[in-house]
C-alpha positions as CSV (number, residue, x, y, z in Angstrom):
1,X,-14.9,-11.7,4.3
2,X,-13.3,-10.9,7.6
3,X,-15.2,-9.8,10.8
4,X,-14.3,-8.0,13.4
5,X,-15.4,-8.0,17.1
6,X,-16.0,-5.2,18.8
7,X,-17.6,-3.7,22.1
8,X,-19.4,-0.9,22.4
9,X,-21.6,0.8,25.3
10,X,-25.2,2.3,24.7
11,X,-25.4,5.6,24.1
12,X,-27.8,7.9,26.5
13,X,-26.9,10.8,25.5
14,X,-27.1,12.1,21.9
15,X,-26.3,15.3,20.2
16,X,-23.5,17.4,19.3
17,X,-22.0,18.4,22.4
18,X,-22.2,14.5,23.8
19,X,-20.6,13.7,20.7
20,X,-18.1,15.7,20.8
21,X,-17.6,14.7,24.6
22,X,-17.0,10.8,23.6
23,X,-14.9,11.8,21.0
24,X,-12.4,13.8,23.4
25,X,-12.0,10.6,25.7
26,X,-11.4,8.2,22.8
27,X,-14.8,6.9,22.2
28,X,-16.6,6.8,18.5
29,X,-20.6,7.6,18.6
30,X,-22.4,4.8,16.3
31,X,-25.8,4.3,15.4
32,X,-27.4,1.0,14.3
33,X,-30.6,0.6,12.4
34,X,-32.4,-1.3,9.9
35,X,-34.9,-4.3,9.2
36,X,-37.4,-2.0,11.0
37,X,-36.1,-2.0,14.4
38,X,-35.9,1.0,16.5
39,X,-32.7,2.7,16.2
40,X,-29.8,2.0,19.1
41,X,-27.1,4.7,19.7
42,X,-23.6,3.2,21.0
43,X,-20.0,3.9,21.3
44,X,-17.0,2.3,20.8
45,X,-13.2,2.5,20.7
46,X,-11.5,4.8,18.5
47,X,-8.3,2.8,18.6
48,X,-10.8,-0.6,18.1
49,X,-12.4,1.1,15.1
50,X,-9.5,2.6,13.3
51,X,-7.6,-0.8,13.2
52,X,-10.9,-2.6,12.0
53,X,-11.1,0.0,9.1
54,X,-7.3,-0.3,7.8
55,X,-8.0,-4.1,7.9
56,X,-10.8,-3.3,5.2
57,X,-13.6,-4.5,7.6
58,X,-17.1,-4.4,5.7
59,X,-19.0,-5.9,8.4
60,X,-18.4,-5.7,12.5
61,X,-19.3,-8.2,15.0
62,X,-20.5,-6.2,17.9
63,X,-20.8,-7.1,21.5
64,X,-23.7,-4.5,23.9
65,X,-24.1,-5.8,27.5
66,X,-22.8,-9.1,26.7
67,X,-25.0,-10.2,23.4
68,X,-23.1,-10.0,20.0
69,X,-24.8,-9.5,16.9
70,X,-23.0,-8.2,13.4
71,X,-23.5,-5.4,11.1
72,X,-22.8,-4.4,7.8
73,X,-20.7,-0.8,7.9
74,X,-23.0,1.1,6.1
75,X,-21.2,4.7,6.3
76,X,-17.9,6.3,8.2
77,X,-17.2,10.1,8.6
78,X,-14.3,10.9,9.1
79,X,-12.9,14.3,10.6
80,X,-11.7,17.2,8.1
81,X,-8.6,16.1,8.1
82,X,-9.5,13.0,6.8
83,X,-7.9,10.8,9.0
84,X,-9.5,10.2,12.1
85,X,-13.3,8.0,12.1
86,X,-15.5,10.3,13.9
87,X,-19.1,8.5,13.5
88,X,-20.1,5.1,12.5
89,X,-23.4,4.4,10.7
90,X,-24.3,0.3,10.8
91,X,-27.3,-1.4,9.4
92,X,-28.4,-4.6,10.7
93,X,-29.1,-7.3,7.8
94,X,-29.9,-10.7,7.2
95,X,-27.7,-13.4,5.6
96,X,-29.5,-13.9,2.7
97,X,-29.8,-10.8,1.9
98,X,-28.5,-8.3,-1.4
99,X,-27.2,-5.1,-0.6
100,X,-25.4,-2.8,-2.5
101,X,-22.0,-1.3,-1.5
102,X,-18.9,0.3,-3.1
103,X,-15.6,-1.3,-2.9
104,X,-12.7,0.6,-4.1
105,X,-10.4,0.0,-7.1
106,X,-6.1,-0.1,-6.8
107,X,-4.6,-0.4,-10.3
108,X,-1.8,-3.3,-10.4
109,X,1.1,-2.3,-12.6
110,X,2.6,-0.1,-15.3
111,X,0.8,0.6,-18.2
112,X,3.4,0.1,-21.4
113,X,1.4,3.0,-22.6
114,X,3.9,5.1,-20.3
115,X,6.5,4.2,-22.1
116,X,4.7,5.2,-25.0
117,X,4.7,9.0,-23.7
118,X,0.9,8.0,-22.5
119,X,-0.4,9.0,-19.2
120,X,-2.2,6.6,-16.8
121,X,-6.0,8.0,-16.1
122,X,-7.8,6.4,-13.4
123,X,-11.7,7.3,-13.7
124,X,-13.0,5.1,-11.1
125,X,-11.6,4.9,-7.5
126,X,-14.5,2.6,-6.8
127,X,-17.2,0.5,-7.7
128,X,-20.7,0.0,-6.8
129,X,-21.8,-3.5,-6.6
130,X,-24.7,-5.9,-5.6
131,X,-24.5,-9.1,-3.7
132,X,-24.8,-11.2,-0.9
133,X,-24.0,-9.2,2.4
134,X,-21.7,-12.3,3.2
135,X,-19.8,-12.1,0.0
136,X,-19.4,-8.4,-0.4
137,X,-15.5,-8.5,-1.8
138,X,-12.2,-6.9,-0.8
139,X,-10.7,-4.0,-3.0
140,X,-10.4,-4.6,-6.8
141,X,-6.7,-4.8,-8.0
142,X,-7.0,-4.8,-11.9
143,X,-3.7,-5.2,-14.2
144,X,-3.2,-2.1,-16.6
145,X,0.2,-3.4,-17.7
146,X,-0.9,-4.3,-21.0
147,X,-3.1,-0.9,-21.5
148,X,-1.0,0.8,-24.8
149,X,-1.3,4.7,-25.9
150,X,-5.4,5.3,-26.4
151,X,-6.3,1.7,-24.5
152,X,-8.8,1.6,-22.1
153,X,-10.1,-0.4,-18.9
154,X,-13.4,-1.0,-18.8
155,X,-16.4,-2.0,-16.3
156,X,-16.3,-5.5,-18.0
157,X,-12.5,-6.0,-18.0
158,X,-13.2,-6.9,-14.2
159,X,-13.1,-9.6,-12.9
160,X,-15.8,-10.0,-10.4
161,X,-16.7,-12.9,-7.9
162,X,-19.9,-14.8,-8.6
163,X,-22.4,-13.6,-7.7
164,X,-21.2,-9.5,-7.6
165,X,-23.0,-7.7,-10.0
166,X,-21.7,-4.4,-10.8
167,X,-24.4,-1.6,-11.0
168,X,-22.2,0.9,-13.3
169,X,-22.7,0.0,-17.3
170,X,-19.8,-2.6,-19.2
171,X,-18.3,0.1,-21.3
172,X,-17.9,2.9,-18.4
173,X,-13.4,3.4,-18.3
174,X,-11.6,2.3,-15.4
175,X,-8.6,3.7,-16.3
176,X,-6.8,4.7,-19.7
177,X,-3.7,5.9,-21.1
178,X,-3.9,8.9,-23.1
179,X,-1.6,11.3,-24.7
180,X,0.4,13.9,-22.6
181,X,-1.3,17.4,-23.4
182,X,0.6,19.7,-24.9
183,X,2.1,22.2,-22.6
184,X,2.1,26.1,-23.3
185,X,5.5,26.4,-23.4
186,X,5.9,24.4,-25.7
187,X,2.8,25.5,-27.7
188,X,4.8,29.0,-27.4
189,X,8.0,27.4,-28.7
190,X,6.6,26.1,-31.7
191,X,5.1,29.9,-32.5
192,X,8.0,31.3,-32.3
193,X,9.4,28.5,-34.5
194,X,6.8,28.9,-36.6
195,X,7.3,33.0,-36.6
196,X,11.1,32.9,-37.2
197,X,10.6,30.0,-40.2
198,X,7.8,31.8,-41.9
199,X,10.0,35.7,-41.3
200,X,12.3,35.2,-44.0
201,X,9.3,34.3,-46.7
202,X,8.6,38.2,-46.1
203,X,12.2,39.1,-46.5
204,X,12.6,40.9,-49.8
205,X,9.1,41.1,-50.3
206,X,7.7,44.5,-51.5
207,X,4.3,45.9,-51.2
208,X,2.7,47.5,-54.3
209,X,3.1,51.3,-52.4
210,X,6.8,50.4,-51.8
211,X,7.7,49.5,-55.9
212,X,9.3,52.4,-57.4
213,X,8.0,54.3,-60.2
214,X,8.7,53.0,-63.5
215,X,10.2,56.7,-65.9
216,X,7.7,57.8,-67.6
């Protein structure tokens, strides 16, 4: 796994308003903690962070008054749009160490279940996992080409590095293909087919009121 290197400046000011402040000049507040050490607030780059991010960095190498140390990206917010990293949180860690993280999951392929007049379910756009903070993997692409009409991809159709142990249960769906819903159209069209084909059975039909009177 990749690591990224990074500086960042301690943080003497914390709060909202001094958050907000670093965030208007280009800077993203951080804090790092973990392994019982007293928290540190920092900063960094937003440009710095947001290319480490859509490189998939799980871990950053970061450099404060001149000493670098790394750290495993624990959470990100981002803004309400989405789209722009607005706080870091970072936990320090040993090597040796398990930790649990979720990696996300990009389906590879088209399902021949399509063709089928199936449509592709994804149920899972990640995965939570336990390993070695060194061997924490990149994003899952599983095949679903060969997933037919009622198939599905399972927790155990992964495959999985040694060591990654996947904390959600073998038979939990991935994905599946499934059968297009009925729309109410066309449930509408096939009452009204079924109206028109069952009106001429009445046709001709008289009710007992309606016979006429047999001469006495």
């Amino acid at each position: 796994m990749d690591t990224v290197t990074l500086s960042a400046e301690r943080r003497t000011r914390i709060g909202s308003n001094a958050a907000r402040a670093l965030r208007n000049v280009g800077q993203v507040p951080a804090i790092i903690y973990g392994h019982g050490e007293t928290p540190e607030s920092v900063s960094m780059g937003l440009r710095d962070v947001e290319v480490a991010l859509a490189h998939g960095a799980r871990m950053l190498e970061v450099s404060i008054d001149g000493s670098k140390r790394r750290y495993l990206i624990k959470a990100v917010q981002y803004d309400h749009l989405a789209s722009t990293p607005i706080h870091l949180d970072l936990t320090r860690f040993d090597a040796d160490e398990r930790v649990k993280v979720r990696i996300g999951i990009e389906l590879r392929g088209v399902a021949k279940g399509l063709s089928e007049g199936g449509v592709l379910d994804q149920h899972m756009a990640d995965l939570e996992v336990e390993c070695l903070v060194t061997d924490i993997p990149e994003t899952l692409h599983p095949l679903v080409t060969e997933l037919g009409l009622d198939d599905s991809l399972h927790v155990s159709d992964l495959s999985l590095p040694d060591g990654v142990v996947a904390m959600a249960g073998d038979d939990e769906r991935v994905a599946s293909v499934r059968a297009q819903a009925t729309t109410a159209e066309d449930e509408d069209g096939e009452e009204g087919e079924e109206k028109d084909s069952a009106e001429p059975e009445r046709i001709g039909r008289v009710r007992k009121d309606d016979e006429p009177k047999k001469d006495a």
